[in-house]
C-alpha positions in Angstrom: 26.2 12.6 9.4 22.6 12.9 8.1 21.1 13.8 4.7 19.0 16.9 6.9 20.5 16.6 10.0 24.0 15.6 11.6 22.8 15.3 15.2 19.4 16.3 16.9 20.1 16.5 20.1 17.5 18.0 22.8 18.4 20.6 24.7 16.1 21.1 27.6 12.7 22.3 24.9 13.5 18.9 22.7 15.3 19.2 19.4 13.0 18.6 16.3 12.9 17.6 12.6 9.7 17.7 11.0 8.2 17.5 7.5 11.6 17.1 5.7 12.9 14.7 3.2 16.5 14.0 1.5 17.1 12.2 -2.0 20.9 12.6 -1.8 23.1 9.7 -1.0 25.0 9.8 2.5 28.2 8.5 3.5 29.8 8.5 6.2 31.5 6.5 9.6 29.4 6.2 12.7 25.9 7.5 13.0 24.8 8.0 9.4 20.9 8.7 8.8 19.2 9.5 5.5 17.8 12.2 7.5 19.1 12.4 10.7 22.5 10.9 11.7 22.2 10.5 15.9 19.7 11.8 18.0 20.5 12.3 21.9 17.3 13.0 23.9 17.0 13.2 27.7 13.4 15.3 27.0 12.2 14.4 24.0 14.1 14.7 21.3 12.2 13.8 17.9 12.1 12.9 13.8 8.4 13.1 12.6 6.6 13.2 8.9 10.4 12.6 7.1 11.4 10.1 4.4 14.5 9.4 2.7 15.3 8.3 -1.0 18.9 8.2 -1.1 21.6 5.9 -0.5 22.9 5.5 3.2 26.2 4.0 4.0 28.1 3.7 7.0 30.7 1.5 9.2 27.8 1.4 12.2 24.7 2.8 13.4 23.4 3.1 9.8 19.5 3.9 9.2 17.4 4.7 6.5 16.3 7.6 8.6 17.8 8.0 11.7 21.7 6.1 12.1 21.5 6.1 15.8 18.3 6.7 18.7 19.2 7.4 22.5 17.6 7.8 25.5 13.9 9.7 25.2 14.0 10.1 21.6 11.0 9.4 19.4 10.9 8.7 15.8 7.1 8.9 14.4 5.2 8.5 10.9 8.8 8.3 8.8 10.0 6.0 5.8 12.7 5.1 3.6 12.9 3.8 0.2 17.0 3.9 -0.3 19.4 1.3 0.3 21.4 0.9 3.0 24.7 -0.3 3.5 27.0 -0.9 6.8 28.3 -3.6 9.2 27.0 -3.2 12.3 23.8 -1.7 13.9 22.1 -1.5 10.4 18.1 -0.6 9.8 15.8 0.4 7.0 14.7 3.0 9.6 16.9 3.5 12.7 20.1 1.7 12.7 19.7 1.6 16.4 17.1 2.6 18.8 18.4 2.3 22.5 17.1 3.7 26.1 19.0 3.4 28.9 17.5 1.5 32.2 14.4 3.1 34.1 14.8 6.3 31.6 11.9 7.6 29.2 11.6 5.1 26.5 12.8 5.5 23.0 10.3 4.6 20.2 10.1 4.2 16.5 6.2 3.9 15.6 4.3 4.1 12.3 7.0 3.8 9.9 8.4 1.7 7.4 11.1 1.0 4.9 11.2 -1.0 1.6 15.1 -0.3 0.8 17.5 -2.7 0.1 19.4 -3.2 3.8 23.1 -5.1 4.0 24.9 -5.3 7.3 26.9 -8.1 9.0 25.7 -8.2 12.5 22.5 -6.4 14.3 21.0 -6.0 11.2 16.9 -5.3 10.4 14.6 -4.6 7.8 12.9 -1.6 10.2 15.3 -1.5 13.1 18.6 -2.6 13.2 18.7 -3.2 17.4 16.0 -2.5 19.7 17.6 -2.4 23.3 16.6 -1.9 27.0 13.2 -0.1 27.8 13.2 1.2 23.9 10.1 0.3 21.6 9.3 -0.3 18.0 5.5 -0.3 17.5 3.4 -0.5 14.1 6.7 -0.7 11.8 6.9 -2.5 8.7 9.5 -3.2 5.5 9.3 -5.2 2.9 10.4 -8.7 3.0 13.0 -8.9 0.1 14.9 -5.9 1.7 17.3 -8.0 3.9 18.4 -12.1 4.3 17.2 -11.7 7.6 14.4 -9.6 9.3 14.0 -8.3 12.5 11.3 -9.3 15.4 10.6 -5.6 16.2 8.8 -5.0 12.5 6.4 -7.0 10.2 7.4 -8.3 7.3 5.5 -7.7 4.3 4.8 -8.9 0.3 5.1 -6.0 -2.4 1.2 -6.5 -2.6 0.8 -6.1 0.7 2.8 -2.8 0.9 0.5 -1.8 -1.6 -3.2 -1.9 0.5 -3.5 0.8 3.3 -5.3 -2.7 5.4 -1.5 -3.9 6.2 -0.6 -1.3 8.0 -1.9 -1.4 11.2 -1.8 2.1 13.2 -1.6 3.7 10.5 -3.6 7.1 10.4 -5.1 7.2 6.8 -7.1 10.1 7.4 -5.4 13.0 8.9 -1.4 11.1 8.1 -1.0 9.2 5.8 -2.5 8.4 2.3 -2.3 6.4 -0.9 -4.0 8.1 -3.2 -2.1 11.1 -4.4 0.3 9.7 -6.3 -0.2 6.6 -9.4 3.4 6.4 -9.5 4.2 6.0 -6.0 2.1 2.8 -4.5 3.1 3.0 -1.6 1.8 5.2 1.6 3.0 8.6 2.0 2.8 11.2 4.1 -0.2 13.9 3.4 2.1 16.9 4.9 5.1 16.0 3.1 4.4 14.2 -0.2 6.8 11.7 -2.1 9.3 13.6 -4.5 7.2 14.1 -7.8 4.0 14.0 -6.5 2.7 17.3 -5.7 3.5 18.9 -8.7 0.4 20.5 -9.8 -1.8 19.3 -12.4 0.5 16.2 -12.7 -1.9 13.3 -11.4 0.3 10.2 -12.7 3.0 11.5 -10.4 5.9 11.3 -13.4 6.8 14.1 -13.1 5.2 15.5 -16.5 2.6 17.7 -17.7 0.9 15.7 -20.7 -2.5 14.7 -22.2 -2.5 11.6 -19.8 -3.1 14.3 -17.0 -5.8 16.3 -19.1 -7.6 13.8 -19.4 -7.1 12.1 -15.6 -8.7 15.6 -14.7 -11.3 15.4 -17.1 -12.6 12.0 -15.4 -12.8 13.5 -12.1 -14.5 17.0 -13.4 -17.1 14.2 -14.3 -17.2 12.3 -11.4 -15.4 9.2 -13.2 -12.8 9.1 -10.8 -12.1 10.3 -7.3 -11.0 13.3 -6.5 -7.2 14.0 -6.6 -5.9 17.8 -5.3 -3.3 18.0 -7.6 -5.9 18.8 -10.2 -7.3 21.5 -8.5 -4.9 24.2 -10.8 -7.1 27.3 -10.2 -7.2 26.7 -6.4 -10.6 26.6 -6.0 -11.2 23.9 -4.2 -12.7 21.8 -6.8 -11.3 19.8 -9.7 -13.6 20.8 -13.0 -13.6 21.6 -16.5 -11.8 24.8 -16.5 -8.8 22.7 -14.7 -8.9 20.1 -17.0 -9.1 22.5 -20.2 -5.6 24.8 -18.2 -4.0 21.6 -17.8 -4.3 20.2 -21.6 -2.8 23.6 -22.2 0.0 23.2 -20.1 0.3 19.4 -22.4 0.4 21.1 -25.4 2.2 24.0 -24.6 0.1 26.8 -25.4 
C-alpha cells in the first residue's frame, strides 16, 4: 500500500519512481509507504527525488516513504514530513531496508525525515531496521520525532535542520536547495519542490498572491535580495520591474 505506489518491484530493466510526491494519508496492513509501499529488487529497483506529507499508518513495515526495502533496491534524495504510526519495523523513511547475504546491497542515502514516528519495536527516526549487507548513508531526522533514534541516521535540532552545513552529502547545487521556499525551511528537492512552493509569483511559499510578493519581487528587481525563480512571471529569465509591477496586479486583482 503506498500513497504513489503499492509495490515497485524490478523486473529485469529495474522498476522506478521518480520526482513524485503524496499529501494524502495512507493506511493500511503490511508494507505501507507514503510513497511507495514494498520495493523487491534483484537489479535495481529504486525511489529517487520523492517526499511525502501525509499521514502513514500501518501494523509493520511502515515508512514515511518506502514501508518495506529488499534485496538491490536503492532509495536516494527522498523525505518525509508526516507522521507515522505502526508496531513493528517503523521509519521516518523506510520502515525497513533489508539485503539478503552476498547479494547487491540495499541503500537509503541522502534523505531525511522530521515526522512524528511511533512504533513499539524496530523503530527509527530515518530507518526503522537496517539488516544484512544493506546501508543507510548521509540520512538525518529530527530529534523530537521519536523516544528513541536509530544508529543508522543523525539526529538533529530544528535549527540544525534549518542550515544546508548539517547535512553532509547533500548536493546543494544540482539536488537540493533551501532557498525557494520562506515557508518551508527545510531542504527540498530542486526537481520536485515542496507543495506550495512553485507557484509562480508567490515567493513566501503561502500559497497566496499578495502585496507581500510584489514587493519580495521588487527587492530582487533591485538587487536587494537574491534571486528567487518564482518571480520570474514573464519567463524571461530574469526577475525585474515588469515582474514585479504583473505580480502586484495579480495582489490586487486587476
Amino acid at each position: 500500500v503506498g500513497g504513489v505506489v503499492g509495490a515497485n518491484v524490478e523486473d529485469g530493466w529495474g522498476g522506478a519512481v521518480v520526482n513524485c510526491y503524496n499529501s494524502g494519508s495512507v493506511t493500511g496492513e503490511s508494507r505501507v509507504g507514503g510513497v511507495v509501499g514494498a520495493m523487491f529488487g534483484c537489479d535495481y529497483a529504486y525511489a529517487e527525488n520523492c517526499y511525502n506529507t501525509g499521514s502513514v499508518s500501518g501494523e509493520e513495515y511502515v515508512g514515511g516513504v518506502v514501508g518495506a526495502s529488499n534485496i538491490a533496491c536503492f532509495i536516494n534524495n527522498c523525505y518525509n514530513t508526516g507522521n507515522v504510526n505502526g508496531n513493528r519495523y517503523v521509519g521516518g523513511v523506510a520502515g525497513r531496508n533489508f539485503c539478503l547475504e552476498n547479494s547487491v546491497t540495499s541503500t537509503v542515502s541522502n534523505c531525511y525525515n522530521t515526522g512524528s514516528i511511533i512504533g513499539c519495536e524496530y523503530v527509527g527516526g530515518a530507518v526503522g531496521d537496517n539488516d544484512n549487507n544493506s546501508e543507510v548513508t548521509n540520512c538525518y531526522y529530527l530529534d523530537t520525532c521519536c523516544e528513541s533514534g536509530d544508529e543508522y541516521a543523525v539526529a538533529l535540532t530544528d535549527e540544525q535542520m534549518q542550515a544546508e552545513a548539517s547535512f553532509v552529502g547533500f548536493d546543494f547545487e544540482t539536488v537540493w536547495t533551501m532557498e525557494a521556499n520562506q515557508a518551508y525551511p527545510y531542504p527540498e528537492l530542486i526537481s520536485n519542490p515542496h507543495i506550495g512552493s512553485a507557484v509562480p509569483g508567490d515567493l513566501d511559499g503561502d500559497g497566496e498572491i499578495t502585496t507581500i510578493d510584489a514587493n519580495m519581487v521588487l527587492r530582487i528587481a533591485l538587487y536587494l535580495e537574491d534571486y528567487n525563480s518564482n518571480g520570474d512571471v514573464d519567463n524571461d529569465g530574469t526577475v525585474t520591474l515588469a515582474d514585479a509591477n504583473t505580480i502586484l496586479r495579480w495582489a490586487l486583482g486587476f
